[in-house]
N, C-alpha and C positions, 0 to 999 in steps of 0.2 A: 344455500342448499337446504332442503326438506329435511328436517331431521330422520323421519322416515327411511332416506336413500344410507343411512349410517350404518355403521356395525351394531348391534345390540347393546355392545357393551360401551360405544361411545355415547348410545344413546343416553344409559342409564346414567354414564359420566358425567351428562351435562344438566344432571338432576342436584341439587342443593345439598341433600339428604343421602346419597351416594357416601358422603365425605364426614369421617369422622370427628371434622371440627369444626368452627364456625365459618359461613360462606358467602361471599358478599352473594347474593343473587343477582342476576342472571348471571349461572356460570359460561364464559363467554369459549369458543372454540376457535381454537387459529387450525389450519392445517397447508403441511405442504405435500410435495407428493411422494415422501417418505414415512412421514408422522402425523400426532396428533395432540395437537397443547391444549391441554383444559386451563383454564386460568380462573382462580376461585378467589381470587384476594388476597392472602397473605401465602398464598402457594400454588403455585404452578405442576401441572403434570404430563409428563412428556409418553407416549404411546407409539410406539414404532410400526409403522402398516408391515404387513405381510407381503413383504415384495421383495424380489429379488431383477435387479438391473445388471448384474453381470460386476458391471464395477461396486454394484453394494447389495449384500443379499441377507436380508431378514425374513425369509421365509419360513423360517421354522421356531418352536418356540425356545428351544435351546441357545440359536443364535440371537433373539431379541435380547434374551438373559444374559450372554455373553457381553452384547454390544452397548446393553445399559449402564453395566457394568465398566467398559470401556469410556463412555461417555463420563461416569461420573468421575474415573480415574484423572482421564485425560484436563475433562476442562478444570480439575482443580489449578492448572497453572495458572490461566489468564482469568479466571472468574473462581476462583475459590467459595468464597463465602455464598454466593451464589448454589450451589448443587450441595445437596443434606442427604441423601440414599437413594436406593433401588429400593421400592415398595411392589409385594407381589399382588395380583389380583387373582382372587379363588371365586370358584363359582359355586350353586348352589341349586340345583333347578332350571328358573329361570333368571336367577337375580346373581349380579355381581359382587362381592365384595373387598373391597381396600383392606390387605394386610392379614390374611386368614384364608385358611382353605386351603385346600392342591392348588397350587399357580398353574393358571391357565393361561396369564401374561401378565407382562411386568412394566413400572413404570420408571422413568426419572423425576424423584421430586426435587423441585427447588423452588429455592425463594423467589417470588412473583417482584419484579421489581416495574414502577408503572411502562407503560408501553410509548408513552412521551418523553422518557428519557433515551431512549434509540436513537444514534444518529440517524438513520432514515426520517423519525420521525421530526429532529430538530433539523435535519435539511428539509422539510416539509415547511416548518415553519419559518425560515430564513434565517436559523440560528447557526448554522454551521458558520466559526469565522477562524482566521487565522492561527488566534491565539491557541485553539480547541485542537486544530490539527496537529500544532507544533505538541502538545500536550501528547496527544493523538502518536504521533513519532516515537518519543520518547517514551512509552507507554509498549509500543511495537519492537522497538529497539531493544530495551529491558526484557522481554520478554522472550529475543531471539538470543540473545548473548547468555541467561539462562536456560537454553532448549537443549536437549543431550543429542550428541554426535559420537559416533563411533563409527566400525568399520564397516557394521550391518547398514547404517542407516545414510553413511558416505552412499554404500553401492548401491540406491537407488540415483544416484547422482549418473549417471553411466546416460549417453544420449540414445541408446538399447532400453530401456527402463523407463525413458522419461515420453519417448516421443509414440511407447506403447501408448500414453494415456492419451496423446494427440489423434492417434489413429483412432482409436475405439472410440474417440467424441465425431469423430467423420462417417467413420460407420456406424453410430448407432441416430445421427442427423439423417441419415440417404432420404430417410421418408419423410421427410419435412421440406425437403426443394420443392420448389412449387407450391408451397404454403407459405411460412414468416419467411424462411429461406433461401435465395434464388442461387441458379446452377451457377451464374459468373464467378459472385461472391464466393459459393464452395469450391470453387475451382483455384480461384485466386488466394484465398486464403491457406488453403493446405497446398501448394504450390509454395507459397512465402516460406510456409512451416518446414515441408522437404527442405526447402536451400537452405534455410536458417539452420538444419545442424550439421547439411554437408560442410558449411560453409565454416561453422564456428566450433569444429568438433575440439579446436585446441582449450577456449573456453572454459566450455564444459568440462574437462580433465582438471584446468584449474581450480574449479569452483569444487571438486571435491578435495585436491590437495591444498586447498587454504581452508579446508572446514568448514562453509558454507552452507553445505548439505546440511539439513537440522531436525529434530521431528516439530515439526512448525505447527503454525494453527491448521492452514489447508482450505478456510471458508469465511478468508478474510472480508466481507462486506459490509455497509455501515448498518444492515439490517441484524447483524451477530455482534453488534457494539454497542454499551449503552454507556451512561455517561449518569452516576446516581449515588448520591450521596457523597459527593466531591471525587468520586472516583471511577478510573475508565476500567471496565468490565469489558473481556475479549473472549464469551462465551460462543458456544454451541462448537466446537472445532469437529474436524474431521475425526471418529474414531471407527470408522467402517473398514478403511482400504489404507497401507501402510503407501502406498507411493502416491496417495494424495496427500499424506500428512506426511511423510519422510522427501523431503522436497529444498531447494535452492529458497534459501531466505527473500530471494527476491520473488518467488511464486506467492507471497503472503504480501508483499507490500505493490505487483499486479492488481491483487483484488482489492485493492486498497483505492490505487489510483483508477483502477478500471470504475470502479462505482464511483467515484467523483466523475472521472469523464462523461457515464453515462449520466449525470445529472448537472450537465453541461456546467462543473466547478471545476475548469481545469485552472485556475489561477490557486484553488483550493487543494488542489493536488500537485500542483507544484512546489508550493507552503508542504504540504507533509515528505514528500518524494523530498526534498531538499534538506530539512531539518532530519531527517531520518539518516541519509546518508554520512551527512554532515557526523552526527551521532556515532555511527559504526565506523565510518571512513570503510566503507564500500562502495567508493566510486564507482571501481571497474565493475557490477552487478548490472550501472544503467543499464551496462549493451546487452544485455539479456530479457529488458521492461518491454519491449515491442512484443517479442515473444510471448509472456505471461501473461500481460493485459491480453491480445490477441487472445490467448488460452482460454484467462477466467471470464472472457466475454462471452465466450464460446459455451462455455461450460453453463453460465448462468443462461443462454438460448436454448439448451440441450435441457434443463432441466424445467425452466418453464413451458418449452415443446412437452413435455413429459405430460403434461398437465392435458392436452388437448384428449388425448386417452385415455383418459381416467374418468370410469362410469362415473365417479360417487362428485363429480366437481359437474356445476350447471352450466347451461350455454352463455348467458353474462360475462362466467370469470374464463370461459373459455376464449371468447371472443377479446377479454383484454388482455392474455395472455398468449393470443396469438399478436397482436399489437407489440406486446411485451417481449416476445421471443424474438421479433424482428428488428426491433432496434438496438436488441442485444446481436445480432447475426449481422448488420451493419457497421458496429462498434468494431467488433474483431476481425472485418473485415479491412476498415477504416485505417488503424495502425500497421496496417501490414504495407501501408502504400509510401512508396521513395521519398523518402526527406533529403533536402542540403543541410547541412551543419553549417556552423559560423560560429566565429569566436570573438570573443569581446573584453578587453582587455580595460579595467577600471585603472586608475591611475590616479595619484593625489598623497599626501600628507596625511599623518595618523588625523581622524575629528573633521577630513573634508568630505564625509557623508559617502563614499565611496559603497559601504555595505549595504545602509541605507536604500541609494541609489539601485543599488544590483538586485536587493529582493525586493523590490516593485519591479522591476523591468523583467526579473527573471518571470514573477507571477504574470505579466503582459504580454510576454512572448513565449511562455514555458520554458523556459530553459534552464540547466543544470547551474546552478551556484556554487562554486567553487571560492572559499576561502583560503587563503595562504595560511591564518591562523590557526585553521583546523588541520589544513595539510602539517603544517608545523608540527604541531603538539601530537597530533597519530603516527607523524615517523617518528618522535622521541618518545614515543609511551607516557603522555604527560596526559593523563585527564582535560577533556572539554572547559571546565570548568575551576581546574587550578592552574594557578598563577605559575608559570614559565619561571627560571632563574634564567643565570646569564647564558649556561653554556645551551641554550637552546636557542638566542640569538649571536652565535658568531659565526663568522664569514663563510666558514665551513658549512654551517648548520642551514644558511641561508640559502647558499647556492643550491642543497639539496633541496630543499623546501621550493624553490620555485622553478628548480629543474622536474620533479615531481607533478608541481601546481597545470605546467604545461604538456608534459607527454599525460596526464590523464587527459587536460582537456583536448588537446588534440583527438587521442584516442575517441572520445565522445563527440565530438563535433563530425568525425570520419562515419561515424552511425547515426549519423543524422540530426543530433542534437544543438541547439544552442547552446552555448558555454559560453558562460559570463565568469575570468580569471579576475578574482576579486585580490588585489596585494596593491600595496604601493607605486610598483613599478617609476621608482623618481630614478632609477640610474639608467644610461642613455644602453650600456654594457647587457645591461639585465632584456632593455625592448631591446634591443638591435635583434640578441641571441634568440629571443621568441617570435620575430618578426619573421627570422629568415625560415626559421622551422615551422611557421603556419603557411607562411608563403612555400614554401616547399612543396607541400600537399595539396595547394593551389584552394586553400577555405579562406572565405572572406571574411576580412577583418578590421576591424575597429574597435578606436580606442577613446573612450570614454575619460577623458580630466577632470577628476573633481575639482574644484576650488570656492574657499571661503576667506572672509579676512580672518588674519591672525586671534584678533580675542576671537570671534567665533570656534574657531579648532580647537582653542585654549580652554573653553568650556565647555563644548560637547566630549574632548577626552576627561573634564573633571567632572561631568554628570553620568559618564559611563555607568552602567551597575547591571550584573547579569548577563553580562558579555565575554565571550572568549577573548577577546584583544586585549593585548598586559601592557599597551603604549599607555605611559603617564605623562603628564606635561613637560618632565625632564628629558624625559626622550624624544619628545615634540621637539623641543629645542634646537635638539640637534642634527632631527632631520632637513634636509635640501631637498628640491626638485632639480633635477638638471634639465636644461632647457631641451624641448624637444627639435631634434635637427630637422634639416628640411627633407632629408629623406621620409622623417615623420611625421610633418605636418597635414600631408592629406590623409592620414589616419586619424587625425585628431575633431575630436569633437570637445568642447567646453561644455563645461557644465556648472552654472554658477550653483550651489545647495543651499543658497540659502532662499532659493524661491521655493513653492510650495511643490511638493513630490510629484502627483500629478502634470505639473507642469513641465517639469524635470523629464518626465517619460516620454509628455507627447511630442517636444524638442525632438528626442531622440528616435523615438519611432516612427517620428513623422521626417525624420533627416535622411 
């Protein structure tokens, strides 16, 4: 863009000498179609345009003030260190100045952290990998289990409340059909959306009587993620509009997996969608992921359409932005479309690679991973990562655990998901009972047998470290397989682990 085409006072902004400290030159300008980031080097400064969209309105100086203000309250949770004050800008004439004068408008300062540590930018580079995402989860998770709930911020949980904000992204798109966005697509898509909360209105009532509801981030993307100085920063959040940020936990980890999807990383969003769960034991949320992803696809279409109106943006970023809006109006249209579910049933002795196994295939096939050890340990209130006593495995304890392991997955597979029941399953009592209740609902199924020799099991459960599983090789000992009957042998699939993983997969996907 022409500097020229700017505001005055962005213009002066992106002068060296504007700024009362040392500036790396050229100060470099980002902008979206909300704001205005100066980036100088060891600080960044954020300018809110004068607009008002109905869903977010800084149209006046009062509001900019209010909402800077907000900004810096808010993102102190996920990026702390990150945001330092509200700095006013006074003016004089013609000339602007930083921190002096009658405020004429105001900024968010914060700390400039580089622009290569952004997941956007490390998914640019081919750094995005598993480990990062699980990081990534955990990071998300923390963040949600800290979020405050209460009765104001429940009742944006209401499908009154929620599906306001679905409509006003359909009507404020009308004018873009026939541009990035075609009539089918908007037809179909907000179609999905109406049935999805005649259909799931019981859902929704849950998800605010389990506390779910949360004041969340709101603008979960890997462009508002960086990743700097060993630690994951969860800035820029929503602080414009309370029912983008007072929202279902699962609305933040949509935009999560929806930006992996659109940077065709769905094995990478399976990796986070999995470990995250896994973390909260908020299974039951999946069935809500079609929804939101659909949502925040929607929304990031909606908002880069925004962009094609906007005087002060050239025909260039216009033209990739209408590109950009399309494939975004694609995406959200894409999830909205009929899956079959199937379930998949791991089986094997503690160390016969069984988990292993599950998260490569789940990554191959996206599908929801379901551990028995996690189920365990969150119906007993036992932390992820400490060790189980006894009464957490007895007979009692067990039966619940894998009576649980199954009506979730069931449930998930009936919405269309793969589920991969990751447990032992060595007693004939435990398959029989899950056989007849997936066969019931008429989802396909298959059962996956790990097996290795004896010392191999015997040392993969002694090199264990950093794993939820508390099987030791004493316990090894005393497990059995019982032989699978013939009613179950055309379910069975073998699976030797001790060949290489990929191999293991294409066996199976290719079976």
């Amino acid at each position: 863009m022409a500097v020229s085409a700017l505001p005055d006072l962005i213009q002066q902004m992106c002068e060296p000498g504007f700024y009362p400290h040392p500036v790396a030159a050229p100060v470099r300008l980002l902008q979206t179609h909300v704001s205005y980031v100066l980036l100088t080097g060891d600080y960044a400064y954020k300018v809110k345009k004068p607009v008002n969209f109905g869903f977010l309105d800084y149209s006046t100086l009062e509001k900019r003030r209010h909402f800077c203000q907000e900004e810096l309250r808010l993102n102190q949770r996920g990026a702390g260190p990150l945001y330092l004050e509200v700095v006013t800008i006074g003016q004089a004439a013609d000339s602007y100045q930083l921190g002096s004068g009658t405020p004429v408008e105001y900024a968010v300062k914060m700390v400039q952290f580089p622009q290569d540590t952004l997941l956007s930018a490390l998914y640019d580079r081919g750094e995005l990998t598993d480990s990062l995402m699980q990081d990534l989860a955990v990071a998300v998770a923390d963040f949600h289990r800290g979020a405050e709930t209460n009765d104001h911020i429940r009742s944006f949980g209401t499908v009154e409340q929620i599906r306001q904000a679905f409509d006003e992204n359909y009507e404020q798109t009308l004018g873009y059909i026939g541009g990035p966005q075609t009539q089918a697509q908007f037809d179909e898509t907000k179609a999905y959306t109406d049935q999805f909360f005649v259909a799931h209105a019981d859902l929704f009532e849950r998800r605010m009587a389990q506390n779910w509801i949360r004041a969340c981030h709101g603008d979960l993307h890997l462009n508002n993620i960086c990743r700097w100085r060993d630690q994951l920063y969860l800035f820029d959040c929503i602080e414009f509009n309370e029912p983008f940020r007072y929202v279902d936990v699962m609305y933040d980890v949509g935009f999560v997996v929806m930006d992996l999807l659109s940077k065709d990383c769905a094995a990478l969003a399976t990796v986070f969608l999995n470990h995250y769960i896994e973390r909260t034991g908020d299974w039951e949320g999946v069935q809500l992921l079609p929804l939101y992803i659909s949502r925040q696809a929607y929304v990031r279409a909606k908002v880069t359409s925004f962009l094609l109106g906007d005087p002060s943006v050239d025909e260039a970023t216009k033209r990739k932005a209408t590109e950009t809006a399309a494939g975004y109006y694609r995406l959200a249209w894409s999830v909205c479309q009929p899956r079959r579910g199937a379930v998949y049933f791991m089986a094997g002795l503690s160390g016969s690679g069984k988990s292993t196994t599950a998260r490569q295939l789940a990554g191959q096939i996206q599908a929801i991973h379901l551990r028995s050890d996690a189920v365990r340990k969150h119906l007993a209130g036992v932390p992820l990562d400490q060790r189980g006593d006894d009464s957490l495995y007895t007979p009692a304890m067990t039966e619940r655990t894998y009576d649980r392991l199954l009506t979730l997955g069931i449930a998930l597979a009936q919405a269309g998901y793969p589920v991969i029941l990751d447990a032992k399953y060595d007693r004939n009592r435990l398959r029989q009972s899950a056989i007849e209740r997936v066969q019931a609902v008429a989802l396909p199924l298959s059962i996956l047998h790990c097996t290795a020799p004896p010392e191999v099991l015997e040392q993969r459960v002694r090199d264990r470290a950093g794993d939820i599983a508390d099987a030791t090789v004493t316990v090894l000992h005393r497990q059995h397989m019982e032989p699978f009957t013939e009613v179950e042998q055309p379910l069975v699939q073998t699976i030797d682990t001790t060949q290489a993983v990929p191999q293991q997969i294409a066996a199976i996907v290719g079976a």
